[in-house]
N, C-alpha and C positions, 0 to 999 in steps of 0.2 A: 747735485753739487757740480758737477760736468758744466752742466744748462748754464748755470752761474758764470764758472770760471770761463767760458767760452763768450758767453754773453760781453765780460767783463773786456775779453781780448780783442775781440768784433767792434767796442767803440772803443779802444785803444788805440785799434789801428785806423778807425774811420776820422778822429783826429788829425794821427799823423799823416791821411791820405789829403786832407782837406789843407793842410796848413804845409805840408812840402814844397810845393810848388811857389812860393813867396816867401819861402824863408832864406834866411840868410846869416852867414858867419856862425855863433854859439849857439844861435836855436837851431841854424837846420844840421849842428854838429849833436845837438841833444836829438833832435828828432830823430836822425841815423844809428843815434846809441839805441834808443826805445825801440825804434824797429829791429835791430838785430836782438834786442833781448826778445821778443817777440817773436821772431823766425828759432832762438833755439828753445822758448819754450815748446812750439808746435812742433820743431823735432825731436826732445823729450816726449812729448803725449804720444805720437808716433810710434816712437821704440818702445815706449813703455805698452804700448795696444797691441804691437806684434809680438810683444814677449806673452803676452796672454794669453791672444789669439795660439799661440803656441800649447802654451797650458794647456787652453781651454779645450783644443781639438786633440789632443792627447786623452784627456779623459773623457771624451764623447766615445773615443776607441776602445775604453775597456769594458770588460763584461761587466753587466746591471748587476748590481747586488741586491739579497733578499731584504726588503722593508718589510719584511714581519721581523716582530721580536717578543720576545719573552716580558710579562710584569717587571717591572724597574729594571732593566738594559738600557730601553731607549724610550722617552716621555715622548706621549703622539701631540698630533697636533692637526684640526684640519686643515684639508685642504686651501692653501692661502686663495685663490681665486673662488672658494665658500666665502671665504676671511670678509674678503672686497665685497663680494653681493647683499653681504650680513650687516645694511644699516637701519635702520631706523629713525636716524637721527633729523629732523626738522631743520636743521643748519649744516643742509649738505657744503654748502662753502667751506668747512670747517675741513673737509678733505683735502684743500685746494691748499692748507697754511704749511709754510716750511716747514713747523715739527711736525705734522701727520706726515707729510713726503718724505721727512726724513726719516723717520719713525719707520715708516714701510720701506723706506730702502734697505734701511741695515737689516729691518727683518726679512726678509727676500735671499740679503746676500747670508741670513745665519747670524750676524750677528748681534746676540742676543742684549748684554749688557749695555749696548747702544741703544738699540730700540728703545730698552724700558726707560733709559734717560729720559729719549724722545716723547714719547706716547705717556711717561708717568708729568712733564710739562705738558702736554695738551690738555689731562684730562684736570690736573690742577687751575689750568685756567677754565674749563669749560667742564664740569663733572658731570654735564648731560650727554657728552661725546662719547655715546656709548661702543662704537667701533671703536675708538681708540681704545677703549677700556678694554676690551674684547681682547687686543691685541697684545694689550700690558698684562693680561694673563696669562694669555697664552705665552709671552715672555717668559713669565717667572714659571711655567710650567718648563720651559726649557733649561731653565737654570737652575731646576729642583730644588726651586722656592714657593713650596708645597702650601702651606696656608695663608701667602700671599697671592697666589693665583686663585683659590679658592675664594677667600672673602669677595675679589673684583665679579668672578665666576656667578657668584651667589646675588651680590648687585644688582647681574646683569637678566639674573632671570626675573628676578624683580620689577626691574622696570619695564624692560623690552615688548614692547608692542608689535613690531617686527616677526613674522613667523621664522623666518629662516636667522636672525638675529638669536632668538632662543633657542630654537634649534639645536645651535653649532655650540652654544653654551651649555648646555643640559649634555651637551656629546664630549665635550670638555670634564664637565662635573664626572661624568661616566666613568674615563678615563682615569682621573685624580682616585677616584673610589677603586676602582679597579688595580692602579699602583698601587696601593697602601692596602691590599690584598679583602677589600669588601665586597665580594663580587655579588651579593645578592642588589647592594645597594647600588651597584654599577649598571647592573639587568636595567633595573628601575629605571636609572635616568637615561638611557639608552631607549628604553621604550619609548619614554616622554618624549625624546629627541625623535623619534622617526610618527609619533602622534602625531607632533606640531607641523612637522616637514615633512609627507611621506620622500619626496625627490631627494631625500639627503642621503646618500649610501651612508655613509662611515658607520650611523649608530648601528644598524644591523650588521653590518661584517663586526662590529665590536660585543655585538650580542650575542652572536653564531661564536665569537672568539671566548665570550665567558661559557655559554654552556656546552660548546662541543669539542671546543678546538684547545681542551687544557692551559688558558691562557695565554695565547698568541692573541696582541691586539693589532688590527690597522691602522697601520700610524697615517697615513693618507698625506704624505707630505709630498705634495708634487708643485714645484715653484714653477711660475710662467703660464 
């Protein structure tokens, strides 16, 4: 959205840079207006990136917290750069369109209800965009919208040709089964996930978490 808005100011001002020098009277008094709205939106984004930048390096400064958790505390999810390697999809373009960008953006930043807006229009125009599906589950698994994550979940291992695509899905199912306290049924799909994919950590630290570790799962959420 940045890309956009900046895009948008870059030929606003390449305009007013082309057409100042020959204007005259009310246009080069409008041209002057546009450029100063332009000079204080750039020093708006400014202030608003060093307040951030503030935030941000504040909470770089405090101690890591434990990402392990107990059965229903905290719904896992993996690894989002698993997320991105996890396609299969024959219309990789289909990554390239606004709502999958935007879709992946709010999921990235957390925010959950956005995404599934995003990623629940891709996948209604294209129902073979299986990453997006992927990720509209992984949505509603954060928003403990339990058997709607499921059904996409169950979709996806169906079709998925992709190893690492069913994979991270069967590591998903695992999960869900394992919330809703089925752990034998969560072993299971845990296996099948580290079958398909031996390279996939999560399913075994979530298999080591149902039979040794009294329900601690790894939520594997590591953004970036």
């Amino acid at each position: 959205m940045f890309k956009q808005l900046f895009q948008s100011m870059n030929e606003a001002l390449d305009l007013i840079i082309r057409a100042y020098p020959t204007s005259q009277g009310s246009e080069k008094r409008a041209l002057a207006q546009q450029l100063e709205m332009l000079r204080n939106m750039s020093d708006g984004i400014i202030e608003e990136w060093l307040l951030f930048e503030e935030k941000l390096a504040a909470v770089k400064h405090r101690p890591a917290e434990n990402t392990d958790a107990p059965y229903g505390s905290n719904l896992p999810l993996p690894n989002v750069q698993q997320v991105s390697a996890a396609s299969d999809d024959t219309d990789h373009y289909l990554r390239n369109t606004d709502t999958f960008q935007r879709g992946e953006g709010y999921f990235k930043l957390l925010m959950f209800p956005e995404a599934i807006r995003e990623f629940q229009k891709a996948i209604d125009q294209h129902p073979e965009f299986l990453l997006a599906r992927l990720y509209l589950a992984l949505g509603f698994l954060q928003t403990e919208r339990i058997p709607e994550a499921y059904s996409h979940l169950q979709i996806l291992v169906s079709l998925a040709e992709d190893g690492r695509l069913k994979a991270v899905a069967y590591n998903a199912l695992g999960c869900v089964q394992a919330l809703t306290g089925n752990v034998e049924k969560a072993c299971e799909f845990f296996k099948q996930s580290h079958q398909i994919d031996p390279e996939l950590q999560d399913p075994l630290y979530n298999l080591k978490a149902c039979l040794v570790d009294g329900g601690v799962l790894q939520l594997g959420v590591a953004i970036g």
